[in-house]
C-alpha positions in Angstrom: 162.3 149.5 78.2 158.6 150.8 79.3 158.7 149.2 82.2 158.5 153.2 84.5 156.5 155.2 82.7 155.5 157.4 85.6 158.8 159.0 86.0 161.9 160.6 83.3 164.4 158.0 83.2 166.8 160.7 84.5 164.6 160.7 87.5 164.9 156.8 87.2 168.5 156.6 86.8 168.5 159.1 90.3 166.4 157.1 92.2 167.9 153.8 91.2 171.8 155.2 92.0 170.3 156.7 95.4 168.5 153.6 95.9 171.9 151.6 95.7 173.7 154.2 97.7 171.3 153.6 100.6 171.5 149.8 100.1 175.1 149.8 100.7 174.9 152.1 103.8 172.5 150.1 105.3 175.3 146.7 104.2 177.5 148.7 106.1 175.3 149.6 109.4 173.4 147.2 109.7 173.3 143.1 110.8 170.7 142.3 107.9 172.7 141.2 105.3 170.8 138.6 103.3 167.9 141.4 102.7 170.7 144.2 102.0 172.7 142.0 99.7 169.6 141.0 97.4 168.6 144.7 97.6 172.0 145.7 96.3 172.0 143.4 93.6 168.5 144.2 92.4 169.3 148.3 92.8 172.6 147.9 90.9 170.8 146.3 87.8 168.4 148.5 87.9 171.2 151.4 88.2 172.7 149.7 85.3 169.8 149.2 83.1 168.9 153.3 83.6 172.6 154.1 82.8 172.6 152.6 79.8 169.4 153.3 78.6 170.5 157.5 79.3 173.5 157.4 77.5 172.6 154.8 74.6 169.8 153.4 73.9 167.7 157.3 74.4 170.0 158.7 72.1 169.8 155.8 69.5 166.0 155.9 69.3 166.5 159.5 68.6 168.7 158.8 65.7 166.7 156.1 64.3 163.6 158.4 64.5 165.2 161.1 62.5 166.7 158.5 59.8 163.2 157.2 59.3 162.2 160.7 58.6 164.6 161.6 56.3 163.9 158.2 54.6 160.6 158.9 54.2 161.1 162.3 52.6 163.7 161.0 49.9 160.8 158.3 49.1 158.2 161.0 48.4 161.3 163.3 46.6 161.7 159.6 44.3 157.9 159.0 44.0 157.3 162.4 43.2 160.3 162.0 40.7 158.7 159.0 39.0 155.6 160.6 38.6 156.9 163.8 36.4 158.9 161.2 34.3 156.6 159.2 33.2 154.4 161.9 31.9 
């Protein structure tokens, strides 16, 4: 999933789509398909990949992030708990 730090993956999943866009053109134009047909298949896992990371895997990590925070405040709230009761 870290694979392209350098850019947002909204940039990524841009790229990648355009990427496979101009693969197919070329399919289409062009006598070279052995070198177009590999190119296609690597763009349209990688436009794949980028789609799925945007609209699930993003917006998971999010949600996991903010459950881990709100477990970690109900186990100070319970420590905190223990602590006045056993005085």
């Amino acid at each position: 999933m870290d694979r392209f730090l350098a850019i947002s993956p909204k940039s990524q999943w841009w790229l990648f789509h355009t990427a496979l866009a101009l693969n197919v053109l070329g399919m289409l134009l062009t006598d070279m398909w052995l070198p177009m047909v590999v190119g296609a298949i690597v763009t349209t896992y990688l436009s794949v990949d980028s789609t799925v990371r945007i609209r699930y895997i993003l917006p998971m990590k999010k949600s996991v992030q903010e459950l881990e925070r709100e477990n970690a405040s109900l186990r100070r709230r319970l420590n905190e708990i223990e602590q006045v009761s056993s005085y």
